[in-house]
C-alpha positions as CSV (number, residue, x, y, z in Angstrom):
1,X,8.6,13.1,5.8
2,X,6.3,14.7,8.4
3,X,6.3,14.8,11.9
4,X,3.2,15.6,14.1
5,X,2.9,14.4,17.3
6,X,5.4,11.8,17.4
7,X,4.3,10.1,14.0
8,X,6.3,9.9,11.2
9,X,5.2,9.9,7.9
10,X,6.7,8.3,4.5
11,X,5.6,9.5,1.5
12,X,5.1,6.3,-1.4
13,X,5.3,6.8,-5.1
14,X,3.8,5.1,-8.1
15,X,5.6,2.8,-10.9
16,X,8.9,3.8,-11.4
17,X,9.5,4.8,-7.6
18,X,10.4,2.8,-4.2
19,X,7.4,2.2,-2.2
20,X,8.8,4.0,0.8
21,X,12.2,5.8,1.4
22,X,13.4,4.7,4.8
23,X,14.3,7.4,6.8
24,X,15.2,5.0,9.7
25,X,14.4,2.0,10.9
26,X,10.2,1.3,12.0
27,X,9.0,1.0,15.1
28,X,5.1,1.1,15.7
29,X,4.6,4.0,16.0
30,X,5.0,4.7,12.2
31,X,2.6,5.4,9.5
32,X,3.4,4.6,6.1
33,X,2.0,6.5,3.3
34,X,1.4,5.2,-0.1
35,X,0.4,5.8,-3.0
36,X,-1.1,2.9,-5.1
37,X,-0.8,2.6,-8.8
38,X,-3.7,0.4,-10.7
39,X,-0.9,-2.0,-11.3
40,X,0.3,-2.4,-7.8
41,X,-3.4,-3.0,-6.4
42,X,-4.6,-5.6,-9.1
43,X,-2.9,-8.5,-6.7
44,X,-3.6,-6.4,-3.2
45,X,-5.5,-9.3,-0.6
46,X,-5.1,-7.0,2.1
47,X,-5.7,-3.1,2.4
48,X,-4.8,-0.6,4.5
49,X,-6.2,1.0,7.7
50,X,-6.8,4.2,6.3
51,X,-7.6,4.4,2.4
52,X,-8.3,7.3,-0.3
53,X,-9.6,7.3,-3.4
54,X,-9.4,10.6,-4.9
55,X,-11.2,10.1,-7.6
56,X,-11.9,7.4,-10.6
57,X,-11.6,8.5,-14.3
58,X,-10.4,6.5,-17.5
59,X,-6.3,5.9,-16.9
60,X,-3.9,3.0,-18.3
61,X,-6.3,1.5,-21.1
62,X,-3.5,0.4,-23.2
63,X,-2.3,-1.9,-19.7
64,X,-5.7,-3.0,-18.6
65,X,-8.1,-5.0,-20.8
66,X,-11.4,-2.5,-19.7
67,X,-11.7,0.4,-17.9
68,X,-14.1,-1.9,-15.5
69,X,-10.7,-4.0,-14.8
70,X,-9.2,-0.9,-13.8
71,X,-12.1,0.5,-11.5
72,X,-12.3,-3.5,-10.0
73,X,-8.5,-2.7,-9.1
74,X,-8.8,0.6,-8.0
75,X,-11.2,-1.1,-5.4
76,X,-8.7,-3.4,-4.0
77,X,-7.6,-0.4,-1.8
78,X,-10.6,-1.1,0.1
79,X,-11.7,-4.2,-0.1
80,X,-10.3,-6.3,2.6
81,X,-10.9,-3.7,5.2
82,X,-12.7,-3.7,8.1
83,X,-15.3,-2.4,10.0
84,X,-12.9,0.0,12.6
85,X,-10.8,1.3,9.4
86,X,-11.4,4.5,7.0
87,X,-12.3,5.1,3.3
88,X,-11.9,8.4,2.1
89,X,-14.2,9.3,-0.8
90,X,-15.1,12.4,-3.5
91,X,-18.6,12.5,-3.2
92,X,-18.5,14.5,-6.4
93,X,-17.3,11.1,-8.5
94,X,-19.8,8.7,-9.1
95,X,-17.9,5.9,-9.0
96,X,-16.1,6.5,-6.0
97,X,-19.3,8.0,-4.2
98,X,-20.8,4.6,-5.1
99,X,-17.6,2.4,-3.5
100,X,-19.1,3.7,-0.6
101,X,-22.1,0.7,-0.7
102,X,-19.3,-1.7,-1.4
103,X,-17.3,-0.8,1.5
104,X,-17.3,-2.2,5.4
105,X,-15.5,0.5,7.0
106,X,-16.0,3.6,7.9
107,X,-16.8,6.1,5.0
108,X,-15.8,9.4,5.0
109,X,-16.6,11.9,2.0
110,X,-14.9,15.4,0.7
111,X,-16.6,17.4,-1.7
112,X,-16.1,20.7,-3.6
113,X,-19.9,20.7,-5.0
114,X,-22.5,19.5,-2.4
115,X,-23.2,21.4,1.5
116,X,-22.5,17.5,2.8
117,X,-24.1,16.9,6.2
118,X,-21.0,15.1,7.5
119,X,-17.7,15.5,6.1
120,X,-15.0,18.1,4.8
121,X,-16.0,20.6,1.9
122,X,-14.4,23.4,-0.1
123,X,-17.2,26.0,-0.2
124,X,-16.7,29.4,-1.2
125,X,-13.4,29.8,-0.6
126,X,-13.1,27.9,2.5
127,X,-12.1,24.9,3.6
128,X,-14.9,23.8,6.2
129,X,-16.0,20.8,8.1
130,X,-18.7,19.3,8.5
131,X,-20.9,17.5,11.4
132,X,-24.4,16.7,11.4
133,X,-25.4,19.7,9.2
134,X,-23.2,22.1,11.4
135,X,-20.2,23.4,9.3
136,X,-17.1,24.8,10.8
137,X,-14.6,27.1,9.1
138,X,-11.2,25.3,8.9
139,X,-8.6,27.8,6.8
140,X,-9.4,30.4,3.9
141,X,-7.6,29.0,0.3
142,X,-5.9,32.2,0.4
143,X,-3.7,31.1,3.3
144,X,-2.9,28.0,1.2
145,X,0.0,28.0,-0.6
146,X,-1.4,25.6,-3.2
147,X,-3.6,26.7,-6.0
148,X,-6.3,25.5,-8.0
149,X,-9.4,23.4,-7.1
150,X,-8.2,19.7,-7.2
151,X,-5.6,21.0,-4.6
152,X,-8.4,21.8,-2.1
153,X,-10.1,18.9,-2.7
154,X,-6.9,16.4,-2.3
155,X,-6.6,18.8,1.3
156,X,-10.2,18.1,2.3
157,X,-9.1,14.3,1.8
158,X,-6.5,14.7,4.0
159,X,-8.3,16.4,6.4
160,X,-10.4,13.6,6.3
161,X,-7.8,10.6,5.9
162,X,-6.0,12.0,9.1
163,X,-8.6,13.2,11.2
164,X,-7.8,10.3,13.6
165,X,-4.0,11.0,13.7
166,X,-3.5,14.7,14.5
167,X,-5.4,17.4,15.7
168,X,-6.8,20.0,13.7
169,X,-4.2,22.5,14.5
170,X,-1.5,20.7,13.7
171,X,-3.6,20.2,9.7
172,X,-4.1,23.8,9.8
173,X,-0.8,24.3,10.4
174,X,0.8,21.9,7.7
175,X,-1.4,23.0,5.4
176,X,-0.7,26.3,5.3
177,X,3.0,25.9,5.2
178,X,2.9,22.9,2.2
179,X,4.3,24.7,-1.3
180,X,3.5,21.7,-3.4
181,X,5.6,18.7,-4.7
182,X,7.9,18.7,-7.8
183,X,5.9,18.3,-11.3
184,X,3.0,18.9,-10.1
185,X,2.2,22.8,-11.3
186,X,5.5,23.4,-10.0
187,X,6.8,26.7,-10.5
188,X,9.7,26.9,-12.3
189,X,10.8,30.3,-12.9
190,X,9.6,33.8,-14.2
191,X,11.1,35.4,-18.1
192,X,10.2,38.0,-19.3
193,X,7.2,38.2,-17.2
194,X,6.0,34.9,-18.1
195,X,5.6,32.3,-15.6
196,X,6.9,28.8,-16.2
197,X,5.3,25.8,-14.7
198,X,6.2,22.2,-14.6
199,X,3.1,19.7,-14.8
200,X,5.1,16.5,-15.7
201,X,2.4,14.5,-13.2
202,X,-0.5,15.7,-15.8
203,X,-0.3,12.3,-17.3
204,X,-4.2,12.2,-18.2
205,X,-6.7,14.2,-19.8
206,X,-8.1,15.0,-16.7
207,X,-5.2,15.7,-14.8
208,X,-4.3,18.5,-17.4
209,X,-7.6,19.8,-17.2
210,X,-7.0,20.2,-13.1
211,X,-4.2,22.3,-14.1
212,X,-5.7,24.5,-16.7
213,X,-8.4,25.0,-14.1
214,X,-5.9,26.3,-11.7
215,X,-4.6,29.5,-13.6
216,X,-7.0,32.7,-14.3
217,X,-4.4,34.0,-16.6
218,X,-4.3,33.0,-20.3
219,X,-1.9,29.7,-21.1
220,X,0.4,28.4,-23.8
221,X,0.3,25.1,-23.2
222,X,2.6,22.1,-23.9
223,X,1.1,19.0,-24.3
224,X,1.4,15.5,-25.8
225,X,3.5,12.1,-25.3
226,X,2.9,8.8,-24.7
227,X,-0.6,7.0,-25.9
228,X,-2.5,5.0,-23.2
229,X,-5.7,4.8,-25.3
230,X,-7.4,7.7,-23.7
231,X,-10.6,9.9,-25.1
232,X,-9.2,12.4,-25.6
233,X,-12.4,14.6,-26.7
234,X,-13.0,15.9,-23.0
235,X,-10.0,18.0,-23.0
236,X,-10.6,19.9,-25.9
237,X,-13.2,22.5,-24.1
238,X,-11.1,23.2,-21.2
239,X,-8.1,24.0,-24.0
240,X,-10.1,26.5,-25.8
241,X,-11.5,28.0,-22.7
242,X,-8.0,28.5,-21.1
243,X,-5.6,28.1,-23.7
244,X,-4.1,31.0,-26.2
245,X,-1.6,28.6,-27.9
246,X,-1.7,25.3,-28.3
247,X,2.0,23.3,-28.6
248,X,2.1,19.7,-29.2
249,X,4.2,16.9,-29.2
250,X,4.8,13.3,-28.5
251,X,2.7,10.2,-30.0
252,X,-0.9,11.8,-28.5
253,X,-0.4,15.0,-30.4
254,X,-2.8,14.1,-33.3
255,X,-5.6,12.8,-30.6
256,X,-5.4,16.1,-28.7
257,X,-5.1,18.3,-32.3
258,X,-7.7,16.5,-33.5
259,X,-9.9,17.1,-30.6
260,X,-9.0,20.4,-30.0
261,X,-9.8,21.2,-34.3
262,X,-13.3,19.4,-33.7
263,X,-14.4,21.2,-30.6
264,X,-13.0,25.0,-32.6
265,X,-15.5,24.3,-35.5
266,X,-18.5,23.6,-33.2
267,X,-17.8,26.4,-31.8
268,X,-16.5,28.6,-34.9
269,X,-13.3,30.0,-33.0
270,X,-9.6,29.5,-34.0
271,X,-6.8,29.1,-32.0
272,X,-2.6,28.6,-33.3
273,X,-2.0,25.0,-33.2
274,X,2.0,23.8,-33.2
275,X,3.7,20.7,-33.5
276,X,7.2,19.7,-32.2
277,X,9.7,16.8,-32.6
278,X,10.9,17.2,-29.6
279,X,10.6,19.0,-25.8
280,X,13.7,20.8,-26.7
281,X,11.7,22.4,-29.7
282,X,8.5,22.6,-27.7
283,X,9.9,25.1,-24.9
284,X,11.6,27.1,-28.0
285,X,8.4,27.3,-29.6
286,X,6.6,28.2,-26.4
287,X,9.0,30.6,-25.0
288,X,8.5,32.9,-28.6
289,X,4.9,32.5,-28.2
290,X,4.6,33.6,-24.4
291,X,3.5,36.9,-23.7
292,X,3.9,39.0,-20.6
293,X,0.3,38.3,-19.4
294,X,0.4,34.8,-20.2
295,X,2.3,32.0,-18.4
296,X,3.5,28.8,-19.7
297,X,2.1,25.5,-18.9
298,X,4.1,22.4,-19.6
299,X,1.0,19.2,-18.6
300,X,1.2,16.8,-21.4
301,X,-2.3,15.0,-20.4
302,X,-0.3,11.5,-21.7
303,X,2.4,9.6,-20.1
304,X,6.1,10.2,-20.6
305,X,7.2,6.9,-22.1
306,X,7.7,8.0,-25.4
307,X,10.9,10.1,-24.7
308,X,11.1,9.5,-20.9
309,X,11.8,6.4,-18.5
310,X,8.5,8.1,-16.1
311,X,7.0,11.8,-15.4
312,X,10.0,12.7,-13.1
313,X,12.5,12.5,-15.6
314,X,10.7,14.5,-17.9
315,X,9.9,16.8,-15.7
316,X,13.3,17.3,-14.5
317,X,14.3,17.8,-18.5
318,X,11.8,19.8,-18.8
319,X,13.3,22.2,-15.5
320,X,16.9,21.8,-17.3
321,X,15.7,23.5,-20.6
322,X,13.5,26.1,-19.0
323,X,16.5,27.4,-17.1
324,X,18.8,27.4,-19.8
325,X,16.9,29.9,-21.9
């Protein structure tokens, strides 16, 4: 929960997870915040005052019966608004850039690619914002806790998405202070040198590939779990470019092998490839892998149904072994 300026601020969770935890009871001046799984919007006939879609890319195909009936749902989130409420949109996704002709509210876009005339950007470093062409710095990434780009492009979106709410000194303020969330490239702890994170929420291709992009250093990665009928070929560059070792496990593991083996011979380069039974086995194999330069990168790019009840679990499990070594 966050308080700025007299608002408070519950933080919603996906499938799995209450829709709010109440801190107290509601009065109204409270803002709930939620986040929306496919699932939950597919029977949504209302939307809410202030909406963001981060981006749109290929997720829950063995659920839905297309990937169009997933984008369609996505959409609910938006489509019974208004004309005085907000949409919040990557302008760097096509299909969400495009949600913006479908939409009668207000529009709003973030970027990490385009100069945008209006909006909030990551350029160069900097988190800016922009007003009829004029572009105003905001705060320097390195006086953000978070790392990697996706992380300063979900804080352009909040910029954005709470614009209206709180002044910019109070967002400067919070987001300079904000360490992160469990499972999401949580840090876990340091061995030997080598850095342990926990990416339980990495339960896409791109999702992983957002957390590969976050590290300059060279990664053993641990990967693999449940199958959601996912391509799985668009990972495979990312793993060779960032990846020393490759350990896999879980039902996807022959999908990502596969498409990791297919992408090496194009490119005539090898990398070790390992399989395990189990996460126990995994974080053994990774943890006589790792070397001192390297750090370890637990982002299955699948969902945790196989072996888990949902990411959180996992993620917890995976915590429980990392600090037993």
């Amino acid at each position: 929960m966050i308080k700025a300026k007299g608002y408070r601020c519950y933080l919603g969770g996906n499938i799995g997870y209450p829709i709010f935890t109440k801190v107290k009871e509601m009065t109204n001046d409270d803002i709930i915040v939620l986040e929306l799984s496919s699932f939950q919007l597919m029977d949504m006939q209302v939307s809410p005052h202030i909406a963001v879609i981060t981006n749109i890319s290929p997720n829950h195909l063995d659920i839905h019966k297309s990937y169009e009936e997933y984008i369609d749902s996505k959409k609910n989130i938006f489509k019974f608004q208004n004309e005085s409420d907000i949409l919040v949109l990557n302008y760097d996704n096509e299909i969400t850039r495009n949600c913006a002709k479908e939409a009668s509210s207000k529009v709003k876009f973030f970027s990490s690619k385009e100069k945008l005339q209006d909006g909030v950007i990551y350029d160069n470093g900097v988190i800016k914002l922009c007003s009829d062409g004029l572009r105003r710095h905001i705060i320097n990434v390195k006086d953000i806790p978070l790392r990697g780009v996706h992380n300063y492009e979900n804080i352009c979106a909040t910029i954005c998405a709470t614009s209206s709410l709180v002044d910019i000194d109070t967002q400067i303020k919070v987001i300079s202070s904000f360490k992160g969330v469990e499972h999401r490239l949580e840090l876990v702890r340091e061995i030997d040198g080598v850095k342990w994170y926990n990416d339980s929420i990495g339960t896409s291709p791109s999702r992983t590939i957002a957390g590969l992009n976050s590290f300059n250093e060279k990664i053993v990665l641990i990967a693999g779990g449940y199958d959601k009928h996912l391509d799985y070929t668009p990972i495979a560059k990312p793993i060779i470019d960032k990846v020393s070792k490759l350990v896999l496990m879980g039902a996807t593991a022959q999908k990502i092998n596969d498409a990791v083996e297919l992408e090496l011979q194009k490119e005539n380069k090898q990398m070790p490839i390992y399989r395990c039974n189990t996460l126990e086995e995994a974080v053994q194999t990774a943890h006589q892998l790792a070397n001192s330069d390297e750090i370890v990168l637990f982002s299955p790019a699948s969902a945790s149904f196989d072996l888990f009840k949902n990411f959180a679990e996992r993620g917890n499990k995976f915590k429980e072994i990392v600090n037993s070594i």
